[in-house]
C-alpha positions in Angstrom: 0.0 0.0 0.0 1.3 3.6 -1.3 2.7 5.3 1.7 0.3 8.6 3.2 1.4 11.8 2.0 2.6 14.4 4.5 0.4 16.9 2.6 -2.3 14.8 2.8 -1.7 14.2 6.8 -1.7 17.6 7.6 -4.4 18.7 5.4 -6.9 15.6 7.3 -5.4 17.1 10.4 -6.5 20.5 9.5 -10.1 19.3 8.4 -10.9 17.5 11.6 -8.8 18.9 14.0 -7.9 16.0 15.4 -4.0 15.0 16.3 -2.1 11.8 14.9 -1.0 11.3 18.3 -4.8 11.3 19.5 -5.6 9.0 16.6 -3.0 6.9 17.6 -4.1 6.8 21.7 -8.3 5.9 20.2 -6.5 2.9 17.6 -4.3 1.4 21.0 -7.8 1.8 23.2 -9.9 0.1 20.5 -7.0 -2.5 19.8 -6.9 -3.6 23.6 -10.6 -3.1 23.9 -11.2 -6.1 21.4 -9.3 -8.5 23.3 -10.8 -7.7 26.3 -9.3 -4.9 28.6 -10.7 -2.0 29.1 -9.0 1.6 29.2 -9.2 4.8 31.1 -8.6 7.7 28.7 -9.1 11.4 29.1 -12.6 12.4 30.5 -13.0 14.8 28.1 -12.4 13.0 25.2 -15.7 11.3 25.1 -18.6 13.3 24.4 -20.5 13.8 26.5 -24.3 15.0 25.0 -26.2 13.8 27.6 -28.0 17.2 29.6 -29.6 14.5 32.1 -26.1 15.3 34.0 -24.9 11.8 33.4 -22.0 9.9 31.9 -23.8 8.7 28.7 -25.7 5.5 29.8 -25.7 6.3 33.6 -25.0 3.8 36.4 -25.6 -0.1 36.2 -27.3 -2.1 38.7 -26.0 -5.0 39.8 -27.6 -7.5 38.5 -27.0 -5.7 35.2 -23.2 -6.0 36.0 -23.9 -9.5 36.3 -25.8 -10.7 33.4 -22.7 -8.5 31.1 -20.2 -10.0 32.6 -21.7 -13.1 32.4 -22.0 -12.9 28.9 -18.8 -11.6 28.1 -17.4 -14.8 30.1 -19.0 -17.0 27.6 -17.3 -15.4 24.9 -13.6 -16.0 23.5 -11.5 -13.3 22.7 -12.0 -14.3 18.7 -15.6 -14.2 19.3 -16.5 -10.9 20.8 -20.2 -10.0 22.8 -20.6 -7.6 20.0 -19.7 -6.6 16.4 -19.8 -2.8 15.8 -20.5 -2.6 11.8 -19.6 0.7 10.3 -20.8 1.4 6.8 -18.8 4.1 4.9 -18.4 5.5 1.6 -16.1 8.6 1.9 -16.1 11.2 4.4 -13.0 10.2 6.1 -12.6 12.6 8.7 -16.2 11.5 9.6 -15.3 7.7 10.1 -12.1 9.2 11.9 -13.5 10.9 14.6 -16.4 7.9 15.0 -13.8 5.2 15.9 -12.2 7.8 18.3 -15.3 7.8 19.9 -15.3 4.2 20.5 -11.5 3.8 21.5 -12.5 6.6 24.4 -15.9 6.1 25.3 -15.9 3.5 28.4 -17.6 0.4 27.9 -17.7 -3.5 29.8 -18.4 -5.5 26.6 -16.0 -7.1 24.2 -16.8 -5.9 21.0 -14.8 -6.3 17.4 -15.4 -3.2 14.6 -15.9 -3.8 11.2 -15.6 -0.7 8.6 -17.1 -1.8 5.7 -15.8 0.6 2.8 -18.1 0.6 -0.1 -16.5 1.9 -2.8 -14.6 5.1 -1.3 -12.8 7.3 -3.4 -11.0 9.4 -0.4 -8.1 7.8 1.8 -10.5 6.0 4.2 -9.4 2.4 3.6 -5.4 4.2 3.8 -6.3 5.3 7.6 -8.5 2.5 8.8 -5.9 0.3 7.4 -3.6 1.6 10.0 -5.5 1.4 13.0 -5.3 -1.8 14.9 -8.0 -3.5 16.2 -9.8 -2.6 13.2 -11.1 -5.1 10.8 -11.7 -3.0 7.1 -13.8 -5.3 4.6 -13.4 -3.1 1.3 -16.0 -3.5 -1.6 -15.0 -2.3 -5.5 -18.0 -0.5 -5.9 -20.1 2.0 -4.1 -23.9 -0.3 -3.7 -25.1 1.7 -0.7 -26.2 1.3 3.2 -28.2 -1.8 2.6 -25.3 -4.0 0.9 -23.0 -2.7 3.1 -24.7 -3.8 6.1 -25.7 -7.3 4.9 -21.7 -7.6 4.0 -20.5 -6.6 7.0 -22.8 -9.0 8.9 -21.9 -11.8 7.0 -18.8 -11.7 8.5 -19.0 -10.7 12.0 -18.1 -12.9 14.7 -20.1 -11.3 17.8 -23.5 -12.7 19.0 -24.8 -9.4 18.4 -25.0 -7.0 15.7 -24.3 -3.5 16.1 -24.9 -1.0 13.0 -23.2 2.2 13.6 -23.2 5.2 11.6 -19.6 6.5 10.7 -21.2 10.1 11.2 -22.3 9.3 14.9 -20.0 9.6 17.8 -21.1 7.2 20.8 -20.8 8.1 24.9 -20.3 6.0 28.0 -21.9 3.1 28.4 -23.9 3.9 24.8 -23.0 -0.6 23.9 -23.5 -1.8 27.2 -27.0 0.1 27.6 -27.7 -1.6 24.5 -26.5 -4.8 25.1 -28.7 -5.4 28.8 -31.7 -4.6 27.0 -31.3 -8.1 24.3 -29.3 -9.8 27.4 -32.1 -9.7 29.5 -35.1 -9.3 28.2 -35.8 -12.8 25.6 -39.0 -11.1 23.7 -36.5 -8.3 22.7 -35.3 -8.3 19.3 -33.9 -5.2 18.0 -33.2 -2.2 20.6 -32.1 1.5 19.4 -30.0 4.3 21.2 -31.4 7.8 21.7 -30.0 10.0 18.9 -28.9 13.4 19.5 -27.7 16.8 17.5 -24.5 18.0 18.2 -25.8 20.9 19.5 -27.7 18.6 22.0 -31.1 19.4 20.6 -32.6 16.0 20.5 -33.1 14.2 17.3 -35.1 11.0 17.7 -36.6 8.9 20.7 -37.7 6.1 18.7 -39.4 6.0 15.7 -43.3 6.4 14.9 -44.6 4.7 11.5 -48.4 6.3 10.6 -50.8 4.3 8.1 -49.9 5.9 4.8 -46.3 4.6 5.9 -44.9 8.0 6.5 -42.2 7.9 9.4 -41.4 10.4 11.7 -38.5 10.8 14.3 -40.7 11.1 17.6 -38.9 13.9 20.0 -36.9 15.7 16.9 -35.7 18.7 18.0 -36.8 18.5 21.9 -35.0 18.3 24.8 -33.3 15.2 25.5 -33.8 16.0 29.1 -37.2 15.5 28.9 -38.8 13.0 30.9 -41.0 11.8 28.4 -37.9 11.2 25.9 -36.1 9.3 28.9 -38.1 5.7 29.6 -37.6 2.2 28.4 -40.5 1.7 26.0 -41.6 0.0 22.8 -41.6 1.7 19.7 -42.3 1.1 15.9 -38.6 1.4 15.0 -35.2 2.8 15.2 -32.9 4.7 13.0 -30.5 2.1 11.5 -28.1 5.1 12.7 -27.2 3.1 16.0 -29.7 0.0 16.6 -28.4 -3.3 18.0 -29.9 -7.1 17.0 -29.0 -10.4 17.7 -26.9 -12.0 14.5 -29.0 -15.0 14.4 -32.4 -13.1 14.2 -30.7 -11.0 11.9 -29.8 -13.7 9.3 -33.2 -15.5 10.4 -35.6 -12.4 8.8 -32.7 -12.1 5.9 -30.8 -9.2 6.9 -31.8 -5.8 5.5 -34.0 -6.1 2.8 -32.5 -6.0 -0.6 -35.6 -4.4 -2.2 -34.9 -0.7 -0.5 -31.4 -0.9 -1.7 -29.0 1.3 -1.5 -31.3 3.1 1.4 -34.2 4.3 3.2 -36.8 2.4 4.9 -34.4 -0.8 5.3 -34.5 0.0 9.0 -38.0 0.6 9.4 -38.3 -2.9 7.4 -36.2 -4.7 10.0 -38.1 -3.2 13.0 -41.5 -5.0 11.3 -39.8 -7.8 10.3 -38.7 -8.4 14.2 -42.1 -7.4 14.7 -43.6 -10.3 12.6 -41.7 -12.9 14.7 -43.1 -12.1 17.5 -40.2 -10.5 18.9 -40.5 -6.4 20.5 -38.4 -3.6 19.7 -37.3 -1.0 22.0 -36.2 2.3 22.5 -33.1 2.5 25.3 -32.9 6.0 26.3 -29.6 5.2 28.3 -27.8 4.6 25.0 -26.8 7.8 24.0 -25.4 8.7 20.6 -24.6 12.0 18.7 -25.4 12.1 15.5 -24.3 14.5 12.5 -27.7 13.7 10.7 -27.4 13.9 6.7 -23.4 13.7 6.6 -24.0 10.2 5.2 -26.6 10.4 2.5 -27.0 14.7 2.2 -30.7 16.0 3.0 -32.0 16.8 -0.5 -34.5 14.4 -1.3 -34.8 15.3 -4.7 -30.6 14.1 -5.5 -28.1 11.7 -4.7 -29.1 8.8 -2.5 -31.9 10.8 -0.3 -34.0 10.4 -3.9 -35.1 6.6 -3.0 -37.1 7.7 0.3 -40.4 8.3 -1.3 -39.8 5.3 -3.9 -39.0 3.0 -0.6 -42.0 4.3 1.4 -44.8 2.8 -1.3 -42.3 -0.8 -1.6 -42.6 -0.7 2.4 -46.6 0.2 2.4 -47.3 -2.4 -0.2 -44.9 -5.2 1.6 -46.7 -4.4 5.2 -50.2 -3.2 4.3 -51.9 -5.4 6.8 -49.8 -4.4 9.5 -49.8 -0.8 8.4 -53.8 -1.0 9.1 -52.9 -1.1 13.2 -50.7 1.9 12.9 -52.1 5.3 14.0 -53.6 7.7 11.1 -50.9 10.7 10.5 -53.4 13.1 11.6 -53.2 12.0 15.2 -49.7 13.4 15.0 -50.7 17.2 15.4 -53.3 16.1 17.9 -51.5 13.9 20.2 -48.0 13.3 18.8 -47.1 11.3 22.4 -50.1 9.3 22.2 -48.8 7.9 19.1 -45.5 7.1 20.2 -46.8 5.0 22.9 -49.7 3.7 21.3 -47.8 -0.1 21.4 -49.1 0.7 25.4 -52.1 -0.4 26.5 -53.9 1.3 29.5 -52.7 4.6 30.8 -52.1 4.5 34.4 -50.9 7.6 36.6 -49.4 6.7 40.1 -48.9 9.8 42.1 -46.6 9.4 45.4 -44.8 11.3 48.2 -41.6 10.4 46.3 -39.3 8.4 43.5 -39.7 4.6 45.6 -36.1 4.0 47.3 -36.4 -0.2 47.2 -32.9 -0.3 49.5 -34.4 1.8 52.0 -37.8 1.1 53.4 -40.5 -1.8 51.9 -43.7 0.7 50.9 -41.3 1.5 48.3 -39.9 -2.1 47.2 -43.8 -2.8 47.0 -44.2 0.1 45.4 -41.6 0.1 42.4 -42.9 -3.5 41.9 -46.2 -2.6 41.6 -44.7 0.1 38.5 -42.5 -3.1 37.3 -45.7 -5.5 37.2 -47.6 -2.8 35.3 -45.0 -2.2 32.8 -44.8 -5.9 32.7 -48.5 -6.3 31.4 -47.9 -4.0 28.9 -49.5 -0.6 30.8 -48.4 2.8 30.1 -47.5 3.7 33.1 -46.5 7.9 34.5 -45.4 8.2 37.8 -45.5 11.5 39.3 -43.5 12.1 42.8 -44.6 15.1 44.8 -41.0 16.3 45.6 -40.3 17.1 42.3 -37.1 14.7 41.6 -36.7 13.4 37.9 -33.4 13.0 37.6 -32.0 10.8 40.8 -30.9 7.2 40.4 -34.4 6.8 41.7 -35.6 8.3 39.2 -33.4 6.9 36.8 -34.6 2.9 37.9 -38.0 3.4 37.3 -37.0 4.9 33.9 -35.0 1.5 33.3 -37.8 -0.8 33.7 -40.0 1.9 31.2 -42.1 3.9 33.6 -42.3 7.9 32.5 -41.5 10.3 34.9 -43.8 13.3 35.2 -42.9 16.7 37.0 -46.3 18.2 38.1 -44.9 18.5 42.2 -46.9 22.0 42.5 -50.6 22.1 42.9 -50.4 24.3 40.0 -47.8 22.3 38.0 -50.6 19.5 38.7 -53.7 21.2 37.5 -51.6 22.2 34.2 -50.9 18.6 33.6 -53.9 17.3 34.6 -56.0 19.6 31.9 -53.4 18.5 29.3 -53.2 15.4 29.5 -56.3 13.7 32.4 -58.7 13.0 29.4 -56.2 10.3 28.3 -56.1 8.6 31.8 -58.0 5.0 32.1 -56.4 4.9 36.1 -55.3 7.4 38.9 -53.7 6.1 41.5 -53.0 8.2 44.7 -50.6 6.8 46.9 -50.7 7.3 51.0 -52.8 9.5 52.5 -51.1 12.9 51.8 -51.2 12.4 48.3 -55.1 11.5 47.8 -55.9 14.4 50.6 -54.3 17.2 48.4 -55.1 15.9 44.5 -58.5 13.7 44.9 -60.8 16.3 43.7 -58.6 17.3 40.8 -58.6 13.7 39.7 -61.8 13.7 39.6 -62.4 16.9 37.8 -59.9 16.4 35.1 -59.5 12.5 34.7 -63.1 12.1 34.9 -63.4 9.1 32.1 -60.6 7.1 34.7 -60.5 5.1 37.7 -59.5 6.6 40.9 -57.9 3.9 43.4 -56.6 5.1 46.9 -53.3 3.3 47.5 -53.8 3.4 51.8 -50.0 1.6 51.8 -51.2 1.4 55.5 -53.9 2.8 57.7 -52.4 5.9 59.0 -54.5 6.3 61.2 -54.5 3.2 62.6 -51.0 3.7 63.1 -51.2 6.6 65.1 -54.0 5.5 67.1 -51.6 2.9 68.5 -48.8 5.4 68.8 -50.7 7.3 71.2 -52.4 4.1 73.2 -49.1 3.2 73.5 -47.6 6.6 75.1 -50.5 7.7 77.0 -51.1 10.8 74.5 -54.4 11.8 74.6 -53.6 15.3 72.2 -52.3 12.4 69.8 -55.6 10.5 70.1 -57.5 13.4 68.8 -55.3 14.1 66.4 -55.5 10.2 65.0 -59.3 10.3 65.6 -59.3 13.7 62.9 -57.1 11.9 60.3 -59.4 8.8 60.6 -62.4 10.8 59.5 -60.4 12.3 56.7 -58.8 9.1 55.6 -61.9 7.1 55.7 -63.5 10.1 53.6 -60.7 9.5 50.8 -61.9 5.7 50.8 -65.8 6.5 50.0 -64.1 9.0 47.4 -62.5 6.4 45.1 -63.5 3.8 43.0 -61.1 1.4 44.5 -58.9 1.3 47.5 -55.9 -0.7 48.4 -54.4 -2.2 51.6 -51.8 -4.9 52.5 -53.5 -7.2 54.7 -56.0 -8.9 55.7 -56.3 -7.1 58.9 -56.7 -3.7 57.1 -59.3 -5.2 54.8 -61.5 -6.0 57.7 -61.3 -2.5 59.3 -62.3 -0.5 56.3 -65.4 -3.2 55.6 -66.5 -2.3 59.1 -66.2 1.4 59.1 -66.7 1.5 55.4 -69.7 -0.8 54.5 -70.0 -1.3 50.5 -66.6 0.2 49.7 -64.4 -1.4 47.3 -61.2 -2.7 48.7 -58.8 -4.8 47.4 -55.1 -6.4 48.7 -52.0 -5.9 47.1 -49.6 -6.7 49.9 -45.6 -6.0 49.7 -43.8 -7.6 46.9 -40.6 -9.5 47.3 -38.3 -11.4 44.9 -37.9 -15.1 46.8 -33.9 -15.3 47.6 -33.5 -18.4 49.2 -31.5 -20.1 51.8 -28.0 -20.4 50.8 -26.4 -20.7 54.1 -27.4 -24.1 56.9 -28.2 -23.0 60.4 -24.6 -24.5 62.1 -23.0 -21.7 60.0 -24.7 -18.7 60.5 -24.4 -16.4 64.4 -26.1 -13.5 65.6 -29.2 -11.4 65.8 -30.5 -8.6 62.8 -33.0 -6.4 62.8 -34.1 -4.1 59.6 -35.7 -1.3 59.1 -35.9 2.2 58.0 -35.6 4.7 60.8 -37.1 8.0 59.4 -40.3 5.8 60.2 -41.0 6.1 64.4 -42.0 2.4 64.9 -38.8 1.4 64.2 -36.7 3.5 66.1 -39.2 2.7 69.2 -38.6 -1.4 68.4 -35.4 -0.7 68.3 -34.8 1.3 72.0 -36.9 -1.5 73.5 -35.0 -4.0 71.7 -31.8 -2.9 73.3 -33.2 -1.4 76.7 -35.6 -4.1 77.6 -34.9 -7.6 75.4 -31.0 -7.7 75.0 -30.0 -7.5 78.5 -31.9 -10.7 79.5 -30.4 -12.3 76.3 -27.2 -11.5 76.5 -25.7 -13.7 79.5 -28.1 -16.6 78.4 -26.1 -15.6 74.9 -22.9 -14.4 75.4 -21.0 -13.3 72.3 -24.1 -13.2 70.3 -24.0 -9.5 68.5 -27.4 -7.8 67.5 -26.7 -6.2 64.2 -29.1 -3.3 63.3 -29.4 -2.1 59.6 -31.5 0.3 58.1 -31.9 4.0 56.4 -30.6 6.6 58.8 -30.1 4.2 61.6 -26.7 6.1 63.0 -28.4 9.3 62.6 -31.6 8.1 64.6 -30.0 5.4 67.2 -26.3 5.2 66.9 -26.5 5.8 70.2 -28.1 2.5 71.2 -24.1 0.8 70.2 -22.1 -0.9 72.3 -20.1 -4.2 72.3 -22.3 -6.5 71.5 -25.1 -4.0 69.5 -23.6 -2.9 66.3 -25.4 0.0 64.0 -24.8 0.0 60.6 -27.4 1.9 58.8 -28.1 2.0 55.5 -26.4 -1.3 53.9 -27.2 -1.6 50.0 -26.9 -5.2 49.8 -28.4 -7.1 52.6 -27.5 -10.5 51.6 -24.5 -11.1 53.7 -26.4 -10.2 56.5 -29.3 -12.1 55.7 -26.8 -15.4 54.8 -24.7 -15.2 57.9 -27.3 -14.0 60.7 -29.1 -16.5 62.2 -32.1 -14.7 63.7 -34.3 -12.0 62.9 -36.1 -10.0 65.0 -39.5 -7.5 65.0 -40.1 -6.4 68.4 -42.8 -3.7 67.2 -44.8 -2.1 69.6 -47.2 0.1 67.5 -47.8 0.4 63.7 -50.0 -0.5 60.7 -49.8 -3.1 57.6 -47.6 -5.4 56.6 -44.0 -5.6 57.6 -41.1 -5.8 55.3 -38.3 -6.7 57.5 -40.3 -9.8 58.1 -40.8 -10.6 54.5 -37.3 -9.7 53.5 -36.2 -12.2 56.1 -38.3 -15.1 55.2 -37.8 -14.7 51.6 -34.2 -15.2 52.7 -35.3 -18.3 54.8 -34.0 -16.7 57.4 -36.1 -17.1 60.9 -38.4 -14.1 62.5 -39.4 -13.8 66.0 -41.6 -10.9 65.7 -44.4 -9.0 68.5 -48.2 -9.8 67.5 -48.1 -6.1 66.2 -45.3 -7.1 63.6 -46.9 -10.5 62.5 -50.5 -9.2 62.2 -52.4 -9.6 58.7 -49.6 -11.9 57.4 -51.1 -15.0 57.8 -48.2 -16.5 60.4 -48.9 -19.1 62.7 -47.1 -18.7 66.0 -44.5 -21.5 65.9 -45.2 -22.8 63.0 -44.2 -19.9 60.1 -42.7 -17.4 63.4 -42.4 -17.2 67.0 -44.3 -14.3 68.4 -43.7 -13.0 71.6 -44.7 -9.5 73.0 -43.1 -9.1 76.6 -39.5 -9.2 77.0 -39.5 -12.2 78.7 -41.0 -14.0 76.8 -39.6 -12.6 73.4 -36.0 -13.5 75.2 -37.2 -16.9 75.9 -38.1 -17.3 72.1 -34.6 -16.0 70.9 -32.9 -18.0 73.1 -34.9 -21.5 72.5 -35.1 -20.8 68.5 -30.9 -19.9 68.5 -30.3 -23.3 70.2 -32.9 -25.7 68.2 -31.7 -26.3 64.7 -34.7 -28.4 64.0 -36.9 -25.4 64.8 -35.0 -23.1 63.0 -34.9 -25.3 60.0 -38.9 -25.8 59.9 -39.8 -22.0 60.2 -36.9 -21.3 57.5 -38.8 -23.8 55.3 -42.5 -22.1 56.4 -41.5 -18.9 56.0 -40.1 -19.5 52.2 -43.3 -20.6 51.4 -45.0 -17.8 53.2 -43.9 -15.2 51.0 -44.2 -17.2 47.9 -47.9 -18.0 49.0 -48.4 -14.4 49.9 -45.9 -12.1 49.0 -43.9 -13.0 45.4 -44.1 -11.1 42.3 -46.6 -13.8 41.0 -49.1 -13.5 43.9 -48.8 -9.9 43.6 -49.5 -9.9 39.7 -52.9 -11.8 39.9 -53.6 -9.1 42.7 -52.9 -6.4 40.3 -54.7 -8.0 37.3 -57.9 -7.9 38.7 -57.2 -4.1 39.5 -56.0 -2.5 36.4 -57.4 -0.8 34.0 -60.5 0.6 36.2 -63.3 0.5 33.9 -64.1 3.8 32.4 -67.0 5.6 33.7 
């Protein structure tokens, strides 16, 4: 090959702007990339288009951690995760600064990239050629997008397909973003990034596909900020420009479709054909991508390649006319452009809460962003409004992951905007705890007046504070529970439908509520397990979240009344307390043998190495999650008949209960000795929360909830 003229270097260095020595760094990061490290570069190399504030894709769970690495394991180094396929035909400087992108832009999957040159006439095969780490398939004459993609796919090597526009530049996490979405959801079939200008004006959220087979580019030129541009959902397609599919699905519907060669409409074409199969495609708003739209193909439509996008529309109306029939008329557009972005949804529910649901913290929320997940699930559109205003925490940011759309209306004014928008296209409102029904009931009901209204109790707050003050002597208390039972009760006649966790709860509202309509949906847990055998686990836990005054009472009698008769029946045992703002509330309550931790993300050592739980509660309402979280642990609860009430738990056979310190010391102290015990309420406990408290028990409740019928 001729050797590069200095001319020619300094004139491409010139155009772009970009330095042989940073060429050089992105062609080492994308060498080592494809055999599987990964590299820190400069932060600021890497664009960084995202106005969300975060680092291109954001932060990954766990679990997501998990399921990538675990499919990267499976993968040699000669058969990457992923096979980035790069069409190009000239523009050089384009394809230049589009593999920097990828050397600097920090990723956790193995991933080979193929530029497939078709046809250029500049020096691009000259520079590609001397980047390693980058596989060049060159093609004599120019045939167009189409060709070029099926060519490059018929010789990648990853288990998924990547098409990437050489005009694009990609952020963090834009692959891996992509990749979870395939990895772990099977019904998935083709998933597309969220495009953006490079002046961070937002270019396309997913595609929308009317009946007359126009397409349109839902979001273009919006905010990409915007929550309703920032949720997991299903869409009609995704611009080929940065779109991810698995290769054997690919080469199983035939690859791009031949008959829209050289381009246009070939990736609306694959969306339908993934479609067909029975397979969804999604829009993954955590992939984000720049995108110097028109560099590739020009925007005149009436020259050069742009010219086939009219001719390609009728071939794709006459090739999907019956499925064109479901799409919605391009009329709706001006009306209700988000409508028809969504219209793949089925009911539209609104769930209105104190707050973004913290599932770490406290378990109204766990029960809560479960409920959101189940919805999404069965196919609801779901919008979720918190009352503090916060769109854009991680919070925020998981509901968003599993497709719910955030919605900022925290102001009674904010609300009553929103609300005459948008509450004619509500089947369901659901107001969650009291505070939330007393203050937006009425406005519901005035401006979602074709939905159902369900009052989500989460408990009886009034029967909680009832107890509170029985408990302390306080009559002003008393009154002050006997006022918010009148208004609480008045929120239940108000709605259609009204939720509580137990049984317990059920039968109070049915006595000072005759004829209302009140359904269970009781906390939702995913069932762990029991990895660890009773001989190898020590020591005494308690849970809970201690902005929430039952637990910091439970805990001071725990330690005040309950340890001190353990402890020299026990020695050595330690009594572990975790929970949300636990040293803030009762770090005083440490000593040697009473540990505080607070707020511990992952509660599964604890759970696998204690051997014990306890729930000493001595007032409170519904259904307790540190007793759930235990048993779907298998690990063993001695709880007070407060903490066990409406749970369906026999005493000694699914718990001990105990209420007086003696006798809840007596309990500890027989049920740490007595492996056999321990082993049958481990056992009775699993199936406890599957029985009553698992995600499928949880989703029969729900189906016979959602969507309320319309009045």
């Amino acid at each position: 090959m001729k050797a590069i003229p200095a001319s020619l270097l300094q004139r491409i260095r010139r155009r772009i702007r970009l330095t042989i020595d940073s060429a050089a760094l992105s062609a080492r990061a994308l060498h080592m990339r494809t055999v599987g490290f990964l590299t820190t570069l400069p932060r600021a190399a890497a664009p960084q288009v995202d106005e969300r504030g975060e680092r291109g894709g954001g932060d990954f769970s766990l679990s997501e951690e998990s399921m990538l690495r675990a499919a990267i394991d499976e993968r040699s180094v000669d058969a990457p995760l992923a096979s980035v396929i790069i069409p190009v035909y000239n523009h050089c400087e384009d394809t230049l600064r589009c593999l920097r992108s990828l050397g600097v832009a920090r990723t956790r999957s193995s991933f080979e990239i193929i530029v497939v040159d078709d046809g250029s006439t500049d020096d691009t095969a000259a520079y590609v050629t001397a980047m390693p780490g980058v596989r060049l398939l060159q093609r004599e004459r120019n045939e167009g997008f189409v060709a070029a993609c099926n060519a490059g796919a018929e010789v990648a090597r990853g288990r998924f397909i990547v098409f990437l526009n050489n005009d694009t530049e990609v952020t963090d996490d834009w692959l891996d973003a992509l990749l979870v979405v395939l990895l772990e959801d099977p019904g998935c079939g083709l998933v597309g990034s969220k495009l953006i200008y490079p002046d961070g004006v937002l270019q396309e959220a997913g595609g929308i596909v009317f009946s007359e087979a126009h397409a349109c580019n839902y979001g273009r030129g919006g905010d990409p900020a915007d929550p309703k541009f920032n949720y997991r959902r299903e869409v009609d397609y995704c611009s080929g420009a940065a779109i991810a599919i698995e290769r054997v699905l690919f080469c199983a519907v035939g690859g791009f479709d031949t008959r829209y060669a050289p381009a246009y409409y070939e990736d609306t074409d694959l969306a339908f054909s993934v479609r067909s199969r029975g397979r969804s495609v999604i829009y993954q708003p955590r992939s984000s991508v720049m995108h110097h739209e028109g560099r590739t193909a020009g925007t005149d439509t009436a020259n050069g390649v742009k010219r086939f996008q009219e001719r390609n529309r009728h071939l794709f109306r006459e090739k999907w006319a019956a499925a064109l029939r479901d799409q919605p008329d391009a009329a709706m557009c001006a009306i209700d452009i988000d409508g028809c972005a969504d219209h793949r949804a089925g009911s539209r529910v609104l769930v209105m809460d104190a707050c973004c649901p913290r599932p770490e913290r406290d378990s109204g929320s766990m029960r809560m962003f479960n409920m959101l997940a189940l919805l999404r699930q069965s196919n609801h559109h779901v919008l979720f409004c918190p009352m503090d205003g916060d769109t854009q925490s991680k919070a925020a940011r998981a509901l968003e992951k599993v497709g719910v759309q955030l919605v900022q209306a925290a102001t009674e004014r904010a609300a009553l905007r929103w609300f005459f928008a948008y509450g004619h296209t509500l089947d369901t409102v659901v107001l969650s705890r009291f505070g939330v029904a007393d203050r937006f009931m009425r406005l519901a009901r005035r401006y979602a007046s074709g939905a159902g209204i369900v009052f989500d109790t989460v408990d009886l707050h009034f029967l909680r504070l009832q107890r509170g003050a029985e408990l302390h002597g306080d009559a002003e208390a008393g009154r002050a529970a006997d006022a918010l039972k009148r208004r609480e009760l008045a929120l239940v006649r108000e709605s259609d439908i009204t939720l509580v966790v137990s049984r317990h709860e059920l039968d109070v509202l049915a006595q000072n509520v005759p004829g209302a309509d009140v359904r269970i949906l009781a906390n939702v847990h995913e069932i762990h397990g029991r990895r660890v055998p009773y001989a190898e686990r020590r020591d005494l836990v308690f849970l809970g979240n201690f902005e929430h005054e039952p637990n910091v009472d439970a805990v001071q009698y725990l330690v005040e009344c309950i340890i001190p008769l353990v402890r020299p029946r026990l020695p050595g045992v330690v009594l572990h307390v975790i929970g949300h703002a636990g040293k803030q509330r009762i770090g005083e309550l440490a000593c040697e043998d009473v540990v505080v931790h607070g707020f511990v993300e992952d509660l599964s050592a604890f759970m696998d190495r204690c051997r014990i739980a306890l729930a000493p509660l001595r007032y409170g309402a519904g259904v307790k999650g540190k007793i759930n979280m235990a048993m779907s642990y298998g690990l063993p609860v001695i709880a007070s008949s407060i903490a066990a009430e409406g749970m369906a738990l026999a005493d000694g056979r699914d718990v001990l209960i105990a209420d007086a310190p003696e006798a809840f010391c007596d309990a500890v102290v027989r049920l740490y000795q007595d492996g056999s015990l321990w082993h049958q309420l481990s056992e009775q406990g699993l199936e406890n929360v599957q029985r009553h408290f698992s995600y499928e028990s949880a989703q029969n409740a729900l189906n016979g909830i959602f969507p309320c019928a319309r009045a």
